[in-house]
KEMAR-122515 format. One record per atom (N, C-alpha, C): z, x, y; residue in one letter. Coordinates in steps of 0.001 Angstrom, whole numbers, plus 524288, in hexadecimal, padded with zeros to 5 digits. Each point is the difference from the previous one (the first is absolute). Layout:
N
ZXYA;...
//
This chain:
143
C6D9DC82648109AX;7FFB7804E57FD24X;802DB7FF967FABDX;8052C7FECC7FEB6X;801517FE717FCFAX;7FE377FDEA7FBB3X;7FD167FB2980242X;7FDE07FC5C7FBBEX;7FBCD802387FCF2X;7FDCB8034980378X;7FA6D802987FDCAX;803BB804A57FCBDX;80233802458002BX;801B78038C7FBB4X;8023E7FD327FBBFX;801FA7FA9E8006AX;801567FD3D7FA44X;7FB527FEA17FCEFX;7FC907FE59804B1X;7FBD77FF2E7FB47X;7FCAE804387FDCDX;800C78048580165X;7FEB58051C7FCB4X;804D58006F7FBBDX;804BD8002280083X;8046E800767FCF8X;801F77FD757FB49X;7FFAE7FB8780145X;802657FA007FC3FX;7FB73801147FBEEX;7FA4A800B580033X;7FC9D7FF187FCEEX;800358064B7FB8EX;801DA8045C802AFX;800618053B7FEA2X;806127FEC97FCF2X;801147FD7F8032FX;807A07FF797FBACX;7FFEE7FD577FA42X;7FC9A7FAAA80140X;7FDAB7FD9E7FC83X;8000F8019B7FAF6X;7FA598044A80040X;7FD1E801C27FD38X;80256804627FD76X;804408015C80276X;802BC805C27FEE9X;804DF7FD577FABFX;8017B7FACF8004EX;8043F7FCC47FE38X;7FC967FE0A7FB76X;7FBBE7FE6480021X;7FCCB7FE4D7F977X;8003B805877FF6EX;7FCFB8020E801BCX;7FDA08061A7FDF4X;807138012C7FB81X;8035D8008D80016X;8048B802447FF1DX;800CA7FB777FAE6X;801187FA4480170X;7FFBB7FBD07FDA2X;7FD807FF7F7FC32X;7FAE7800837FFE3X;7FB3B7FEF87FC64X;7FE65804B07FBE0X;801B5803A680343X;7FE9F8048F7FCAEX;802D6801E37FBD0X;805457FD7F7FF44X;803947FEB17FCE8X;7FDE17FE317FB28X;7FC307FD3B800E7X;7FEF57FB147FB88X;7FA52803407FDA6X;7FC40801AD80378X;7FADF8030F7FD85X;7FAA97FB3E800B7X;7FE33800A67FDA4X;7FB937FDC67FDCAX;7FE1B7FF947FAE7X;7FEDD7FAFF7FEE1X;80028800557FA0FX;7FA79800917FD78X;7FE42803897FC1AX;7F9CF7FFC67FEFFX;801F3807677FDF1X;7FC71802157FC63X;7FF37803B57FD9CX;7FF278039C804EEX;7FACC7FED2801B3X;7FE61803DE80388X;8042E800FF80603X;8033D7FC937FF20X;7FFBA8004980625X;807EF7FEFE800A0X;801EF801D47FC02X;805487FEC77FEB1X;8049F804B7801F5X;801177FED7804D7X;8032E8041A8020AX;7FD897FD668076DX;7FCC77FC9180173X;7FF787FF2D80453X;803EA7FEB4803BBX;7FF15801DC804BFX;8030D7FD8B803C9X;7FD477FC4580459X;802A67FBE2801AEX;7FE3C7FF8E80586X;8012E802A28043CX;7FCC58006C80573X;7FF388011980259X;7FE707FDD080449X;7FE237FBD480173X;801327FD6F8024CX;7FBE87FB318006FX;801517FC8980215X;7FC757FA1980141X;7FD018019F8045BX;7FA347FF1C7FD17X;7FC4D7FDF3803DBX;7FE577FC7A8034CX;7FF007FB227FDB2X;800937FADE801C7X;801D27FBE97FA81X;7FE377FBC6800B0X;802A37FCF67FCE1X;7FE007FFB27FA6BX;7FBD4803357FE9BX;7FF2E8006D7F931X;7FD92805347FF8DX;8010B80475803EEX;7FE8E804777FE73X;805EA80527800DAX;7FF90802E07FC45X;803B88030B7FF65X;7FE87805878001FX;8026B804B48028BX;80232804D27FE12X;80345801037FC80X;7FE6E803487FB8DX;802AA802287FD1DX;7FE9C805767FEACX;804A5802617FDA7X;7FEF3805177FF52X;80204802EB7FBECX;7FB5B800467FB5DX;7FFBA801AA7F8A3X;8024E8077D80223X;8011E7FF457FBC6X;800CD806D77FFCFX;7FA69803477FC12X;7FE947FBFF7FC67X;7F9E2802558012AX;7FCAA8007F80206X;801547FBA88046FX;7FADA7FC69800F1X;8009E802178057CX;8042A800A3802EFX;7FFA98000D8072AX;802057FB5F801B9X;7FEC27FFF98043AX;7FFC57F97580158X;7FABE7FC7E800C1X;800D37FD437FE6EX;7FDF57FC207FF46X;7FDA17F90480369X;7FDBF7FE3C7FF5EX;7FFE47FB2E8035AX;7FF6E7FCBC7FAD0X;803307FB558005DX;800D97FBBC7FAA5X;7FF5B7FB14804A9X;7FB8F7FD337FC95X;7FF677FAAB80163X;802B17FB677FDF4X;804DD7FD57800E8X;801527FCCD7FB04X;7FCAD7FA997FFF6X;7FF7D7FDCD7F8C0X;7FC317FBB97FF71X;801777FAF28012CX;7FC8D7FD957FF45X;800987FAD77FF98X;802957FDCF80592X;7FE308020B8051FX;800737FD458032BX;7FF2A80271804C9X;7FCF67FDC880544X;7FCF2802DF80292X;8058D7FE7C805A9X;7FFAC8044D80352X;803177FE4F8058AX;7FD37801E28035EX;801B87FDD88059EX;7FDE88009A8037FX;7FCCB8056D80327X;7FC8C802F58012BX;7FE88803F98004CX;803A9802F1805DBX;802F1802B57FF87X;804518035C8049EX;7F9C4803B0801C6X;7FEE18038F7FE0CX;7FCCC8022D80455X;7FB6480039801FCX;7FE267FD6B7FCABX;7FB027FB8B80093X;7FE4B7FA168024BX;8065D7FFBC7FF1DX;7FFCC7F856803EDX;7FAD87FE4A80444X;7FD587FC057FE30X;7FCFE7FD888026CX;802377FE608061AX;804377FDD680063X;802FE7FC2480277X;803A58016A8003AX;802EA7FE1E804F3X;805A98001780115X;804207FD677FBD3X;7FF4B7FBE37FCB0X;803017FDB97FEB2X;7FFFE802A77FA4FX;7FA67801517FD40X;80022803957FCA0X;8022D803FB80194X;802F4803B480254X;8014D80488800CFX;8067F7FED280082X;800A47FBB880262X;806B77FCFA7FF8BX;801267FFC87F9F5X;7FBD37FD8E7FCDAX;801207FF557FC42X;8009A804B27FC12X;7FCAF80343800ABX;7FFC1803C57FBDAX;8067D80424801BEX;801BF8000780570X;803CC8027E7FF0FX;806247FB6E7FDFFX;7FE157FB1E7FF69X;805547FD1E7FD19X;7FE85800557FACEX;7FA28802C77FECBX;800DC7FF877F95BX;8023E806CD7FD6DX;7FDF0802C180498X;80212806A27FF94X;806DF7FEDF7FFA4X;800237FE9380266X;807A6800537FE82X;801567FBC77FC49X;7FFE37FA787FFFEX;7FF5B7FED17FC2BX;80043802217FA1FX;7FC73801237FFDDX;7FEF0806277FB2DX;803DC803518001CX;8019B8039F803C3X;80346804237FFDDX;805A27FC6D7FFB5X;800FE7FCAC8015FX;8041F7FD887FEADX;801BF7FE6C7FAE4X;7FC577FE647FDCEX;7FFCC7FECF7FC38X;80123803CE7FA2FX;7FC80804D680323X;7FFAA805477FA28X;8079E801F780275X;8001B7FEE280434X;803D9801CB801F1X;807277FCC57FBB0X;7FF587FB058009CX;804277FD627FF9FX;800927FE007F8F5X;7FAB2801C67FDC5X;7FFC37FEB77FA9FX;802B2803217FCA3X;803B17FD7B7FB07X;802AF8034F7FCE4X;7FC70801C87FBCCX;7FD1C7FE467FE42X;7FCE7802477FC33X;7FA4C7FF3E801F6X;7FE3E80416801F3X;7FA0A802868019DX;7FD8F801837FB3CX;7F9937FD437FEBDX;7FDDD803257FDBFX;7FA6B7FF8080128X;7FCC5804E380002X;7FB0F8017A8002FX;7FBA7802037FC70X;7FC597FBF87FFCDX;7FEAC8017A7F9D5X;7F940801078005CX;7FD50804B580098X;7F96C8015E80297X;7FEB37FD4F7FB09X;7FADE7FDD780334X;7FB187FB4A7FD88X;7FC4D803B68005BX;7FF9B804AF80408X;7F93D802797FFDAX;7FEA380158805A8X;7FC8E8011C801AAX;7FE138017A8049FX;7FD047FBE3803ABX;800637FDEB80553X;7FB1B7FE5A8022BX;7FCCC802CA80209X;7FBE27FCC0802C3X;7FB938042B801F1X;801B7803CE802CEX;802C47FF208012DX;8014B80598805B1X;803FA803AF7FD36X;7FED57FF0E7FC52X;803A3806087FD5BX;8068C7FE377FEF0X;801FF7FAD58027DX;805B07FDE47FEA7X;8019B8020D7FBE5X;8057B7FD657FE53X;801327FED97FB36X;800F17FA7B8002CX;7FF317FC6B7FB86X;800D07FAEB7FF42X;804A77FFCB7FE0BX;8044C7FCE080373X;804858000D7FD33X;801B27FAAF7FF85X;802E07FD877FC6FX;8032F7F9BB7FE24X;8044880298801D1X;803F57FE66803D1X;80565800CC8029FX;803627FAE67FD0DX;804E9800797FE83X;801D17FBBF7FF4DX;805FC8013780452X;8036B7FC24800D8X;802B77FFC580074X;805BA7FE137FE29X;803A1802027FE42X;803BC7FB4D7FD12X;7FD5E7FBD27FB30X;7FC868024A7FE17X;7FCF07FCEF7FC8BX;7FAB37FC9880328X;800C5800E38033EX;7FD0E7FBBB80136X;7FC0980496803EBX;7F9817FC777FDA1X;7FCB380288804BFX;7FE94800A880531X;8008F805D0801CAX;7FEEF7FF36806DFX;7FC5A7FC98801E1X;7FBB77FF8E7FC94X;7FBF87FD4C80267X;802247F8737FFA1X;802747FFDB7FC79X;800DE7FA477FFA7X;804077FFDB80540X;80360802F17FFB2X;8037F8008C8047AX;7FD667FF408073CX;7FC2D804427FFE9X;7FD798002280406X;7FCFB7FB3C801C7X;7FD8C7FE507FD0EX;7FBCC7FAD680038X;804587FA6E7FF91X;8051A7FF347FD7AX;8017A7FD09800F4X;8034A7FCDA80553X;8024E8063D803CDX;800B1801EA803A8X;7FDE67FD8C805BEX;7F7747FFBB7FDC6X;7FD0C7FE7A802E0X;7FEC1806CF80324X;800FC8036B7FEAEX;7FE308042280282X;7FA28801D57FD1DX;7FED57FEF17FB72X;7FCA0802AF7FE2AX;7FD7D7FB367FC8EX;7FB1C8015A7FEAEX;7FC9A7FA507FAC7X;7FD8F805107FC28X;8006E7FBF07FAFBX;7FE5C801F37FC0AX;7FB47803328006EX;7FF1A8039F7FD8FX;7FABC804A6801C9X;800998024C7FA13X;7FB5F7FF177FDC6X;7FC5B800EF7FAA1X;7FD04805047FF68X;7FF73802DD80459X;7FC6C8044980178X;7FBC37FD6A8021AX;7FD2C7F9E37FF8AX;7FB617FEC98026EX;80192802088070AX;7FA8A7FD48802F9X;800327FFB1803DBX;803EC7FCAE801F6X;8030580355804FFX;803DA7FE24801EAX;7FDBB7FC74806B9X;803E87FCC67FFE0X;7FFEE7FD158031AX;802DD801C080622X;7FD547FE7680438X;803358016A80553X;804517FF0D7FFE7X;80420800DA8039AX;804AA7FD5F8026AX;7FFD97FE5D803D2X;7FB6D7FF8180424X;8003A7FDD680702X;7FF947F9DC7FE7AX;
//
């Protein structure tokens, strides 16, 4: 019983600790400058939440991870939750966060470039081995 309420909790504590963290810093871009996070989806998709805008779903670029609620496979579904924290660790433990919208994908996203400490999430993520480079073409399985 326990365990099953941490894993509702730890992921809600998480998200509550960027949310506070991140929102500090904003989002950088004309339209969209006053954002907060809100919380991690999986390992390259985000909640955020504009004060014009609502909230939001932000895809970040340049690099594709494992699919969490879609997983083909068992091992895809292991994986996509070491790239979900991963990520939140990451927006979590970085001194200088920044978020900078590229545009929309098909599903209505926002396209966002995340950096971290200077350096890009996506280079971060993919060097990691949690995530591979993703162009917007067709993406490749994980099973």
């Amino acid at each position: 019983m326990a365990g099953a309420i941490a894993l509702v909790l730890l992921p809600l504590g998480a998200d509550v600790f960027a949310t506070t963290r991140v929102g500090l810093m904003g989002l950088v871009g004309a339209q969209d400058n006053g954002c907060r996070l809100v919380s991690v989806t999986d390992g390259d998709t985000l909640r955020l939440y504009c004060p014009n805008r609502g909230l939001i779903e932000a895809r970040l670029t340049g690099f594709d991870a494992p699919e969490l609620f879609s997983a083909r496979c068992a091992s895809e579904f292991r994986d996509a939750w070491r790239a979900k924290w991963a990520l939140r660790w990451m927006l979590m433990t970085s001194k200088d966060l920044k978020f900078v919208r590229e545009g929309t994908d098909d599903y209505g996203r926002a396209l966002i470039f995340a950096s971290t400490d200077g350096v890009p999430v996506a280079r971060k993520m993919i060097s990691s081995g949690l995530a591979r480079p993703y162009d917007g073409e067709a993406r490749l399985g994980w099973c």
